[in-house]
C-alpha beads as a LAMMPS data file, in Angstrom:
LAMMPS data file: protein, C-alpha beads

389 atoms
388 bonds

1 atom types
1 bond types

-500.0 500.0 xlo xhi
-500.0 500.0 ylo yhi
-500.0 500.0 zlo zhi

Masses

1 110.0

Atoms # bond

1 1 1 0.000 0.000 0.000
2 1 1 1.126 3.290 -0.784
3 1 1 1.896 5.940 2.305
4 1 1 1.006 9.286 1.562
5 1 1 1.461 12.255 3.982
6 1 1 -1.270 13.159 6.605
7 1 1 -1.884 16.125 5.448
8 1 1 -3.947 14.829 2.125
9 1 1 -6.174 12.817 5.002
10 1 1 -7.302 15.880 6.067
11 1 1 -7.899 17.930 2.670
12 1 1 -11.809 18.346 1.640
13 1 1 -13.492 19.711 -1.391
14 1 1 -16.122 22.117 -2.603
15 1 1 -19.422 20.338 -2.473
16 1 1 -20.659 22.177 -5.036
17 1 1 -18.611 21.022 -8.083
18 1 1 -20.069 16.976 -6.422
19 1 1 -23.451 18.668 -6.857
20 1 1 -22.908 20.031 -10.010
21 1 1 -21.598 16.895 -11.177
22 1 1 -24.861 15.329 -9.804
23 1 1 -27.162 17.655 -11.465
24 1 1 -25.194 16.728 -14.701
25 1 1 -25.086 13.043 -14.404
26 1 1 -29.272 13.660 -13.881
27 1 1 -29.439 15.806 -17.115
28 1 1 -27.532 13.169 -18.948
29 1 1 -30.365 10.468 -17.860
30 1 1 -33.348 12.806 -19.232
31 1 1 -34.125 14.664 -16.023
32 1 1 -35.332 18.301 -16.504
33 1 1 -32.890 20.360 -13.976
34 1 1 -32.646 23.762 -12.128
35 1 1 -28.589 24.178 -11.064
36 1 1 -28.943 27.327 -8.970
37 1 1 -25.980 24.969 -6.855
38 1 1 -23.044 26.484 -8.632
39 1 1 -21.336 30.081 -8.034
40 1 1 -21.134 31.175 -12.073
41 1 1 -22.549 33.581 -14.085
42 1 1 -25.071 32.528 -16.474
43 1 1 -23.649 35.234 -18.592
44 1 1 -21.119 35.269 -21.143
45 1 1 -17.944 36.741 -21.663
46 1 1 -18.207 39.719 -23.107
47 1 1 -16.976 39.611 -27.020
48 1 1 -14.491 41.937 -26.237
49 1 1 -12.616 40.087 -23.775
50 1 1 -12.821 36.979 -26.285
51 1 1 -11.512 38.852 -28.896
52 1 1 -8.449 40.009 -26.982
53 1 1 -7.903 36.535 -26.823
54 1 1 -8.172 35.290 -30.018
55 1 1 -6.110 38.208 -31.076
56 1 1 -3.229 37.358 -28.712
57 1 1 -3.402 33.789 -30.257
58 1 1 -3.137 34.821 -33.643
59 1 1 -0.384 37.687 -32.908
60 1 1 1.625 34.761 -31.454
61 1 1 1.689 34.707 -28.006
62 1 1 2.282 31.417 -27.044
63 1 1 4.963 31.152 -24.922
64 1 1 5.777 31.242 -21.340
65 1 1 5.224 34.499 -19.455
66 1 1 6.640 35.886 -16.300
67 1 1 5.947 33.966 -12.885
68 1 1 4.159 37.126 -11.849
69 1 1 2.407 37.497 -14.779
70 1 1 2.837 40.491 -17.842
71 1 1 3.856 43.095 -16.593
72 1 1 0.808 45.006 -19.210
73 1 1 -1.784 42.925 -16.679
74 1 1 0.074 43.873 -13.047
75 1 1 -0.558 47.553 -14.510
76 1 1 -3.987 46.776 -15.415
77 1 1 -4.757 45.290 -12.330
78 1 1 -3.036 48.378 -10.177
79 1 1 -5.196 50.793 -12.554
80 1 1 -8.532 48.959 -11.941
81 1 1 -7.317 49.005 -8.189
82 1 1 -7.471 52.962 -7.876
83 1 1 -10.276 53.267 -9.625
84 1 1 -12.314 51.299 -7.512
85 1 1 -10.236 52.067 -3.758
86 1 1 -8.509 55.003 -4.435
87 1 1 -5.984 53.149 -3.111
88 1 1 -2.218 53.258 -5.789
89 1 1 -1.016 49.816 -5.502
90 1 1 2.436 49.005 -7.308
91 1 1 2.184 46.444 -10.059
92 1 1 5.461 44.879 -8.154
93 1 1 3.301 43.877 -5.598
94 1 1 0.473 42.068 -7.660
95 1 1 0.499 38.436 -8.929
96 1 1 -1.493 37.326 -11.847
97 1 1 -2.957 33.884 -10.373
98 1 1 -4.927 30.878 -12.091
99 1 1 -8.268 31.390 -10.641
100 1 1 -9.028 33.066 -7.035
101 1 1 -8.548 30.058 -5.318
102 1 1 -4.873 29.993 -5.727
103 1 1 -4.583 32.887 -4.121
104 1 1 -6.019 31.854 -0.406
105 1 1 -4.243 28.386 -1.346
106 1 1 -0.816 30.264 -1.174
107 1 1 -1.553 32.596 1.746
108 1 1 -2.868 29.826 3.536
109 1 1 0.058 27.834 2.567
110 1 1 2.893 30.489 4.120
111 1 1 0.999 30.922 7.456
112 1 1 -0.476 27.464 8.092
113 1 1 1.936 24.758 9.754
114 1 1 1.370 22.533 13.509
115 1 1 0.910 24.962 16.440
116 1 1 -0.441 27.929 14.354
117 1 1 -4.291 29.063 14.513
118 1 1 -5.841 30.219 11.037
119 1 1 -9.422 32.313 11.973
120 1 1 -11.797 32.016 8.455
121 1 1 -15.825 32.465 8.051
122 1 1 -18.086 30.053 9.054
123 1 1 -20.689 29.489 6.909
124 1 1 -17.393 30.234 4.388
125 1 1 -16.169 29.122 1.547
126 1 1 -15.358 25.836 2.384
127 1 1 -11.551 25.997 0.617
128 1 1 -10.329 27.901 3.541
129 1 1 -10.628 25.493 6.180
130 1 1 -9.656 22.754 3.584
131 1 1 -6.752 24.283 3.045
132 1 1 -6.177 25.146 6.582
133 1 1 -6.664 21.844 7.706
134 1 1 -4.422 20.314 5.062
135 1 1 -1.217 22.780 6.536
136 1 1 -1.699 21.225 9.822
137 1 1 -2.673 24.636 11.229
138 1 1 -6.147 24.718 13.541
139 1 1 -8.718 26.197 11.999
140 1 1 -10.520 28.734 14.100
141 1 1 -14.281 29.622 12.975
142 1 1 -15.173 32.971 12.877
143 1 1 -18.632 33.244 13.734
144 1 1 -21.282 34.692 10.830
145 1 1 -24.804 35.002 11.769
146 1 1 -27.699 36.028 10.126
147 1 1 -28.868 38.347 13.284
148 1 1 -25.877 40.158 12.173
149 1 1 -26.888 40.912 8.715
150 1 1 -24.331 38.097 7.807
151 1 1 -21.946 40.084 8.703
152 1 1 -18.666 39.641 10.955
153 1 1 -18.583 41.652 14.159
154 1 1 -15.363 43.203 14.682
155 1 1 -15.733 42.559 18.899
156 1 1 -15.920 38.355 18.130
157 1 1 -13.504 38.426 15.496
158 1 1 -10.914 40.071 17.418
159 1 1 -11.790 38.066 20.725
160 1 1 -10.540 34.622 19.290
161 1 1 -7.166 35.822 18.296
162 1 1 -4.523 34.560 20.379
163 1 1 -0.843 34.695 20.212
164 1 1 -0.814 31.122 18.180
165 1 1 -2.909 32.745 15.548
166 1 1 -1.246 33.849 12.100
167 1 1 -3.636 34.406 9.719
168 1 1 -7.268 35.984 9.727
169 1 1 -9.117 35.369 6.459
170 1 1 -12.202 37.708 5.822
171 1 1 -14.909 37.490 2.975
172 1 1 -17.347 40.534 1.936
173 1 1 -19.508 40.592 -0.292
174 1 1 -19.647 37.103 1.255
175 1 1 -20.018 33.657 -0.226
176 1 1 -22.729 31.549 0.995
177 1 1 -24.522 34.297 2.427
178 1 1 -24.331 37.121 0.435
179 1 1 -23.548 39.544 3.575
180 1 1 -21.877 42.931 3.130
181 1 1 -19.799 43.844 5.923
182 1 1 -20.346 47.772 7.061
183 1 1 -17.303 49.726 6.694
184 1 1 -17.855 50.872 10.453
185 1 1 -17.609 47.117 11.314
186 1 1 -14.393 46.784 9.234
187 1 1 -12.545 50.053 10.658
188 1 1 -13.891 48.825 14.465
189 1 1 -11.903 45.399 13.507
190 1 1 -8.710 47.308 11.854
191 1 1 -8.575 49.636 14.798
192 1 1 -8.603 46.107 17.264
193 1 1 -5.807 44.645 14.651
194 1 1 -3.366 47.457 15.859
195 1 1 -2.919 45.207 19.443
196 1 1 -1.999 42.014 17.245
197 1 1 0.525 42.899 14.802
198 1 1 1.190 39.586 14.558
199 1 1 -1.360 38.122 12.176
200 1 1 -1.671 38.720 8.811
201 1 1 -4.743 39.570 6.858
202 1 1 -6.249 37.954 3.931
203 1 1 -9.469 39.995 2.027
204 1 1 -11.456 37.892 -0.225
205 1 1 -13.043 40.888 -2.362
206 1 1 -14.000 38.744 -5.107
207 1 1 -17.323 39.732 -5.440
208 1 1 -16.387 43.640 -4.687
209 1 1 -18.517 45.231 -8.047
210 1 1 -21.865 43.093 -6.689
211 1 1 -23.590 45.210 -3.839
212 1 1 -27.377 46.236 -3.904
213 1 1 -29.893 48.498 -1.733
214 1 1 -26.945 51.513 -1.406
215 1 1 -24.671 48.918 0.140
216 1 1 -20.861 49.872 -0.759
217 1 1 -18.113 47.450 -0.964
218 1 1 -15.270 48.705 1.486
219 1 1 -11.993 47.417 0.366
220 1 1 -9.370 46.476 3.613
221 1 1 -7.063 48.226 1.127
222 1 1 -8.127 51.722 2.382
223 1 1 -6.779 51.050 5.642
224 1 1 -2.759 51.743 5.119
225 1 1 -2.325 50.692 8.887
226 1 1 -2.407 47.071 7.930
227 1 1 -1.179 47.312 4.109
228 1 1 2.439 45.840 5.169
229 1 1 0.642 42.383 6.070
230 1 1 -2.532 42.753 4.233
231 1 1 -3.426 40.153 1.097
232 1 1 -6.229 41.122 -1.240
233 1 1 -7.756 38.448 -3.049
234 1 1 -9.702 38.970 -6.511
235 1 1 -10.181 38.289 -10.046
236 1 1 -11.645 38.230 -13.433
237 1 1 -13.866 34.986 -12.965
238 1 1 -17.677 36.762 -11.154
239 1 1 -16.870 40.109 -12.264
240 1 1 -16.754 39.419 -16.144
241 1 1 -18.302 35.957 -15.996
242 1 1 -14.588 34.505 -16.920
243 1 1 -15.053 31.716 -14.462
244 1 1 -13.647 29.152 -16.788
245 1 1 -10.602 31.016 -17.838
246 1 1 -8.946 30.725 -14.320
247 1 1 -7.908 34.203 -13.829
248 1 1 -7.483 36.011 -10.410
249 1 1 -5.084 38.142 -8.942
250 1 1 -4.020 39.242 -5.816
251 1 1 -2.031 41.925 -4.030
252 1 1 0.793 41.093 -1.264
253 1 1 2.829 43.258 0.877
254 1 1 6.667 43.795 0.092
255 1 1 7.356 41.082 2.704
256 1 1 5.987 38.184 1.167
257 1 1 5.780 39.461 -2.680
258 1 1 9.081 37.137 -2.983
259 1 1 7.869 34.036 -1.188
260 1 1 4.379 33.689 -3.632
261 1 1 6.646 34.459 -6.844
262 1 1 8.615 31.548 -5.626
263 1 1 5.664 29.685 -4.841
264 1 1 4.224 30.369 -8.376
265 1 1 7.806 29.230 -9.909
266 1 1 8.090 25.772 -8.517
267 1 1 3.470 24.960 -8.540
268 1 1 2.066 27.227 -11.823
269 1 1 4.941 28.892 -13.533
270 1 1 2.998 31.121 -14.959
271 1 1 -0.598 32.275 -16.459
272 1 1 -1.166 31.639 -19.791
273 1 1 -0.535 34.764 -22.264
274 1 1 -3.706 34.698 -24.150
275 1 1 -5.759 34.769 -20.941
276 1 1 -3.947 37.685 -19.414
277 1 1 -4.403 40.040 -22.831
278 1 1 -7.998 39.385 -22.255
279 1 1 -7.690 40.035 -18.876
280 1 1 -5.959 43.216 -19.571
281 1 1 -9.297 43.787 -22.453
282 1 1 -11.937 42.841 -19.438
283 1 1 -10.548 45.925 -17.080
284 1 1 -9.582 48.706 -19.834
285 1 1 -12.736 48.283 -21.987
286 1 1 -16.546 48.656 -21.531
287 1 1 -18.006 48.313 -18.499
288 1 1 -21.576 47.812 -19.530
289 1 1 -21.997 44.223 -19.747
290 1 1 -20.776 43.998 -16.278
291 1 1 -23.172 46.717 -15.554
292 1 1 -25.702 44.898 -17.103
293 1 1 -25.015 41.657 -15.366
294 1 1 -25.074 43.660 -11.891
295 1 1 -28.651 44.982 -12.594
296 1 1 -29.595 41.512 -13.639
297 1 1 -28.270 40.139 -10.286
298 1 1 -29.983 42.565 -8.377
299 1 1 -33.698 41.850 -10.075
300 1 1 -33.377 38.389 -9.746
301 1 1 -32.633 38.233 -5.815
302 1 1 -35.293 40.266 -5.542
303 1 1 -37.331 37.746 -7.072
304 1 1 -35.362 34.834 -5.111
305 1 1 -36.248 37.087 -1.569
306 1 1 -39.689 37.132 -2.343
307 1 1 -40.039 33.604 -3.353
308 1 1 -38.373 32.079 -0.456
309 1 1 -39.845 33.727 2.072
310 1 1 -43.235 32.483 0.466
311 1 1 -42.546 29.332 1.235
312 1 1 -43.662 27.257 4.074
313 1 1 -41.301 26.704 6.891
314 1 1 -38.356 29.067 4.779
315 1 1 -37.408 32.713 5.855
316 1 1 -34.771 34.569 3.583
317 1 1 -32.857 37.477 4.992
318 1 1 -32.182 39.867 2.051
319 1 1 -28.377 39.593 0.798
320 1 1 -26.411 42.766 0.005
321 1 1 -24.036 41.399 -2.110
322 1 1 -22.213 38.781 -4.292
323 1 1 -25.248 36.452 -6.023
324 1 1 -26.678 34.045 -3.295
325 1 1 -28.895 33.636 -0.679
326 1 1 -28.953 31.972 2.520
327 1 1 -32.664 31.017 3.310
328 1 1 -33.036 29.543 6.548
329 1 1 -35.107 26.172 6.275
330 1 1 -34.997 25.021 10.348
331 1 1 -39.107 25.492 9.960
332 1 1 -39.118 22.657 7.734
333 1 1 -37.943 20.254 9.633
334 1 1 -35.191 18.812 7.590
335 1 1 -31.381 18.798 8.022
336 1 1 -30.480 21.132 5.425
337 1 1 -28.184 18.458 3.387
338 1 1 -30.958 16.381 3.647
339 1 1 -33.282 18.800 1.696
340 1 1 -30.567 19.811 -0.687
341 1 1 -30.016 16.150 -1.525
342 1 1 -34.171 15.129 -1.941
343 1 1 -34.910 18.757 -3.794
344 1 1 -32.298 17.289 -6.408
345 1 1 -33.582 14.042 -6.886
346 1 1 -37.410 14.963 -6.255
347 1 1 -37.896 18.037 -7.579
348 1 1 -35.007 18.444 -9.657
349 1 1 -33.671 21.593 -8.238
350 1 1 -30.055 21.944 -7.462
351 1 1 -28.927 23.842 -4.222
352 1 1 -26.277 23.866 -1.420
353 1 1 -27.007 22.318 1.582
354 1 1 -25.364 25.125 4.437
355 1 1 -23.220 22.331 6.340
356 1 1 -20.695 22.200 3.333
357 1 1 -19.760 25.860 4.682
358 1 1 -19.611 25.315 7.331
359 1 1 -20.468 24.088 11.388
360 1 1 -22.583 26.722 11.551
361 1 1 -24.121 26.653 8.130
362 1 1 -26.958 23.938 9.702
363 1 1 -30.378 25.301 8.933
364 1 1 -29.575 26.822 5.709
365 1 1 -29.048 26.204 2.383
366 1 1 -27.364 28.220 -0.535
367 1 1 -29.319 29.142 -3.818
368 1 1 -27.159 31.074 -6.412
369 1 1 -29.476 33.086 -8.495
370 1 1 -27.195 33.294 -11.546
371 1 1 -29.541 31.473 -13.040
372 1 1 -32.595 33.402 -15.346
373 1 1 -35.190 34.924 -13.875
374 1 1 -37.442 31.815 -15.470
375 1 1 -35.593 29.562 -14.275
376 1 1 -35.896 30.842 -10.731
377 1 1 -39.203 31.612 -10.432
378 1 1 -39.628 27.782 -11.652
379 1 1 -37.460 26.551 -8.687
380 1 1 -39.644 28.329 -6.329
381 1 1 -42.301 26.614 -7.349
382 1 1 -40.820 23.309 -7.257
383 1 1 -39.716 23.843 -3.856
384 1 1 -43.266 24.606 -2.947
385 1 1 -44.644 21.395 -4.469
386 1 1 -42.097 19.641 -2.898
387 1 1 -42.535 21.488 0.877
388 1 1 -46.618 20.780 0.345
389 1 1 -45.988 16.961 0.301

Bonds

1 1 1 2
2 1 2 3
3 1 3 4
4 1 4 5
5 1 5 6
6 1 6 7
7 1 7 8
8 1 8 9
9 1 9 10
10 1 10 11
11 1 11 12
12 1 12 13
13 1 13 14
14 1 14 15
15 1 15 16
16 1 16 17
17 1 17 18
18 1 18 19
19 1 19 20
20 1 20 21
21 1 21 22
22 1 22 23
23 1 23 24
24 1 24 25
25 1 25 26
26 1 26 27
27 1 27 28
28 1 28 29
29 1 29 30
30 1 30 31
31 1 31 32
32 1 32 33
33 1 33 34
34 1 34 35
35 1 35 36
36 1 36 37
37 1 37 38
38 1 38 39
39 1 39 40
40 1 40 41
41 1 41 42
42 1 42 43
43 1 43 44
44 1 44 45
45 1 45 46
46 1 46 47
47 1 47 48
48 1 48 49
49 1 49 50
50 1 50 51
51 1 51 52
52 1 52 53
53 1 53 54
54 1 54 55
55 1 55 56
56 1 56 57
57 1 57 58
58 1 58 59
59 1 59 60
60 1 60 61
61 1 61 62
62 1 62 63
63 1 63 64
64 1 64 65
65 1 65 66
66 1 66 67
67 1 67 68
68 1 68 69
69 1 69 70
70 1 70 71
71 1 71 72
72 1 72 73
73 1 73 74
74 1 74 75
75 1 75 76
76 1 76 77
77 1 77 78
78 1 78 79
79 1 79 80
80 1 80 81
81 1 81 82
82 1 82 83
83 1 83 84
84 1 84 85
85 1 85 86
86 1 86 87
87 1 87 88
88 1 88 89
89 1 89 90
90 1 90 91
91 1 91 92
92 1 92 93
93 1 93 94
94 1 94 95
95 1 95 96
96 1 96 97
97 1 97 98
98 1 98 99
99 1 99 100
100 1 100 101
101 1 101 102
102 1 102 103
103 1 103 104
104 1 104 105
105 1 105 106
106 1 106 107
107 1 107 108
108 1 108 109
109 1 109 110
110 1 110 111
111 1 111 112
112 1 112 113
113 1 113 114
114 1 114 115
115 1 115 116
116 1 116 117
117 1 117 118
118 1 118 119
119 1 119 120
120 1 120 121
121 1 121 122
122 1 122 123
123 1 123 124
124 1 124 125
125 1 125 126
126 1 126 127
127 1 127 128
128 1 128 129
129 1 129 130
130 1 130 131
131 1 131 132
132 1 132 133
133 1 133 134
134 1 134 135
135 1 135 136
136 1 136 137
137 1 137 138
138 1 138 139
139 1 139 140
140 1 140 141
141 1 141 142
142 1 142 143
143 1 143 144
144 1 144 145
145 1 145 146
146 1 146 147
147 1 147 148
148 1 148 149
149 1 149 150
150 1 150 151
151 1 151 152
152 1 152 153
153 1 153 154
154 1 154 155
155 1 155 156
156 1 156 157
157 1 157 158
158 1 158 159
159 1 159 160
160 1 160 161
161 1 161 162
162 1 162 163
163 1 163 164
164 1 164 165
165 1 165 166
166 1 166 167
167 1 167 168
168 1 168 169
169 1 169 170
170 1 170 171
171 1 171 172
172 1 172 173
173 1 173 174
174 1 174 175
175 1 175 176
176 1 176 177
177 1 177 178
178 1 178 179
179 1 179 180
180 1 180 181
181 1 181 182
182 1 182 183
183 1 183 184
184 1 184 185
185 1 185 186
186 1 186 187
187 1 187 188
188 1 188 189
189 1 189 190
190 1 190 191
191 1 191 192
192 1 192 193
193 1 193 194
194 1 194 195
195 1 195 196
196 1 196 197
197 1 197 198
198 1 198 199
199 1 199 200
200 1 200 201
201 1 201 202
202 1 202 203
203 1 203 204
204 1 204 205
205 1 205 206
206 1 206 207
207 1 207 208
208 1 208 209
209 1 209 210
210 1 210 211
211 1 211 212
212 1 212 213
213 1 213 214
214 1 214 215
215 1 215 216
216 1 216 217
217 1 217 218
218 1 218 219
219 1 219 220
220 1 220 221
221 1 221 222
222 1 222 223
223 1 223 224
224 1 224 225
225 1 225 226
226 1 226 227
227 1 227 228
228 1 228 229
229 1 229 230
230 1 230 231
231 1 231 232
232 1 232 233
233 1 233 234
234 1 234 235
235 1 235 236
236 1 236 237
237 1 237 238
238 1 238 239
239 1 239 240
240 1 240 241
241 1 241 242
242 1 242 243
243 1 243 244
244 1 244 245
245 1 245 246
246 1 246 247
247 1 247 248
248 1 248 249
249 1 249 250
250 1 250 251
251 1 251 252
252 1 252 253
253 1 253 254
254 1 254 255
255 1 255 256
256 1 256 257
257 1 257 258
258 1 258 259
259 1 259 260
260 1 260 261
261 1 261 262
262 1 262 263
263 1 263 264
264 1 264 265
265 1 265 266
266 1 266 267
267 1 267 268
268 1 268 269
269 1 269 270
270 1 270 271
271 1 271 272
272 1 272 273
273 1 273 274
274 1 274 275
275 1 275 276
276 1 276 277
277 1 277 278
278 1 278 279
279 1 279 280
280 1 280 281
281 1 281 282
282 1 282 283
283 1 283 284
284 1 284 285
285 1 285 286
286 1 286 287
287 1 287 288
288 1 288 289
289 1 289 290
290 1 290 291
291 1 291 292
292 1 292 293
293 1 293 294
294 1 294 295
295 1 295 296
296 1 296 297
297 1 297 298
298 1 298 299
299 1 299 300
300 1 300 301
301 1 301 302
302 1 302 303
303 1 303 304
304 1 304 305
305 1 305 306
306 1 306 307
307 1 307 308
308 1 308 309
309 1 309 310
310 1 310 311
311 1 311 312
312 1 312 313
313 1 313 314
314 1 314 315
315 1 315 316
316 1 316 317
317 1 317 318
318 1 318 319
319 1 319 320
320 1 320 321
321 1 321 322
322 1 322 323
323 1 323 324
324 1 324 325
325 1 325 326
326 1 326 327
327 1 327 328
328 1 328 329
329 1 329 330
330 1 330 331
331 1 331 332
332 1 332 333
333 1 333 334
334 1 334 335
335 1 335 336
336 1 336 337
337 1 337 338
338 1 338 339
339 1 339 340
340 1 340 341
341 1 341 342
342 1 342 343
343 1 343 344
344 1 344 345
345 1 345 346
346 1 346 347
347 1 347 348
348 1 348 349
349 1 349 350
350 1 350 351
351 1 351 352
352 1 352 353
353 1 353 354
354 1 354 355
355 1 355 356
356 1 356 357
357 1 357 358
358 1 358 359
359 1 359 360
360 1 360 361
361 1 361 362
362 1 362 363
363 1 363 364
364 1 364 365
365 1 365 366
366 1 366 367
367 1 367 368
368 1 368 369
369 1 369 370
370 1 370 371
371 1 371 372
372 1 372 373
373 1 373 374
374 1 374 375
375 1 375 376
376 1 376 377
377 1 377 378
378 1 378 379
379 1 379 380
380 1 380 381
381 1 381 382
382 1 382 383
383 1 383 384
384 1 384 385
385 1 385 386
386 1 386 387
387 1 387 388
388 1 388 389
């Protein structure tokens, strides 16, 4: 028998790609299904970016291209970063990544080890305490309730630090939830970071341009207190619906620039070119697709809002942000994996079932609504048939 280390024992997965994969497998056998399981944009890439691509193809860019990424996307990148913050960031501090999730990967990587505490969301995305478990660190849940909006309070957060912990991982606009952390919250928890200068920061903004009802994203970049151990995690894959070209990129403080372009060396090597050149196209062309997709968004959870809370047993709070809900199903009576799983094979509707984010994700379940309004308004009413048995 083969030994492999411990730490793959202890590595777990993203549900919803086995749900996905599920919903597929059903579709393949003749069954009519909803997927409003999966985090992607029903949208697609704007011709623009494509074209970028294509173009980069044809001009001959085929070759390798630096560890970092081009140097033409790093200035992109730092561009569309002052636009949106206000904040300049240096294009020697930004890494062009394949896909977001190689960006909490390394971060998590750097910090995690025996002995050392990692605090992450919980409900979260479930990669973080994967990944957290898989260094050997302890993962430390950082409580997010829905009597907080779904937001983190800056008084819990800051009262499970200790001196073991290295890293502190925060998500807003937040996946599963959809919760949009108030700035006052934020510059209450930056103002408690000053004690503990010994953890490090990592900001999931991925879904930064997705915020409804006034809400405004508040990047942890406009706090210059913590920029010298601050990561910023983002992308190209929500914001321009480029979730299958595996673009992110993040931005790292001088300290650790080196240790990620090493990383990136010896795991990725490097992006490839034609993706980055329509990277580059997605940030310095038009905006209105993504503006269009945004309004889109915002109709259809108001549609998903209304539906839920229709529904026997099921009370939705309203998200702020990103493009999911968190319905809270305890009324029902069912363990929410439970329902996730028989709402698949009953009623042919694909969701999330809140466990798979986390310990304190019982009693809810995810619905992404990038999925048409039809489509939605359908799953509602599947639900309901499926509730009134």
């Amino acid at each position: 028998m083969l030994r492999t280390i411990s730490g793959f024992d202890r590595i777990g997965e993203e549900n919803a790609f086995a749900v996905l994969a599920r919903a597929t497998a059903l579709s393949a056998h003749g069954k009519d299904i909803i997927n409003l399981g999966i985090g992607q944009p029903d949208f697609k890439t704007p011709g623009h970016i494509v074209e970028a691509a294509i173009k980069a193809l044809k001009d001959g860019h085929h070759g390798y291209t630096p560890a970092t990424g081009l140097l033409a996307a790093r200035e992109a990148v730092a561009r569309r970063t002052l636009t949106t913050t206000g904040v300049e960031v240096s294009p020697e501090n930004i890494i062009i990544v394949p896909g977001g999730k190689v960006t909490m990967f390394a971060a998590i990587l750097i910090f995690g080890e025996p002995g050392a505490e990692i605090l992450y969301p919980d409900p979260g995305f479930p990669i973080y305490r994967s990944m957290i478990e898989f260094t050997g660190a302890k993962p430390i849940p950082v409580p997010i309730r829905e009597e907080n909006g779904f937001a983190f309070s800056a008084e819990e957060t800051l009262s499970l630090i200790t001196p073991k912990t290295r890293l502190l991982i925060l998500n807003s606009p937040a996946n599963p939830t959809g919760g949009v952390t108030p700035k006052a919250e934020i510059e209450n928890l930056v103002k408690g970071l000053e004690a503990h200068p010994h953890v490090a920061i990592m900001s999931d903004e991925i879904y930064d341009v997705m915020t409804y009802d006034g809400e405004e994203h508040c990047s942890l970049l406009t706090f210059p207190e913590i920029r010298d151990r601050l990561i910023v995690l983002n992308g190209w894959s929500k914001t321009w619906a480029m979730t299958g070209w595996r673009m992110g990129w993040s931005i790292w403080p001088d300290q650790l620039y080196d240790k990620v372009r090493k990383l990136a060396v010896n795991c990725w090597s490097c992006v490839n070119a034609p993706s980055q050149f329509a990277g580059i196209a997605a940030i310095d062309g038009p905006q209105d697709e993504v503006e269009k997709m945004c309004r889109a968004f915002d109709n259809r959870r108001k549609i998903v809002v209304d539906g839920l809370n229709s529904l026997p047993g099921i009370s939705c709070a309203t998200p702020k942000g990103a493009f999911y809900a968190f319905p809270n199903v305890k009324e029902t009576g069912w363990p929410a994996k439970q329902l996730a799983a028989a709402l698949l094979d009953e009623a042919g509707v694909a969701l999330i079932g809140g466990p798979d984010f986390g310990i304190l994700g019982e009693g809810y379940v995810r619905l992404s609504y990038a999925n048409s309004e039809e489509n939605i308004l359908r799953a509602i009413e599947r639900i309901e048939k499926f509730l009134a048995k």
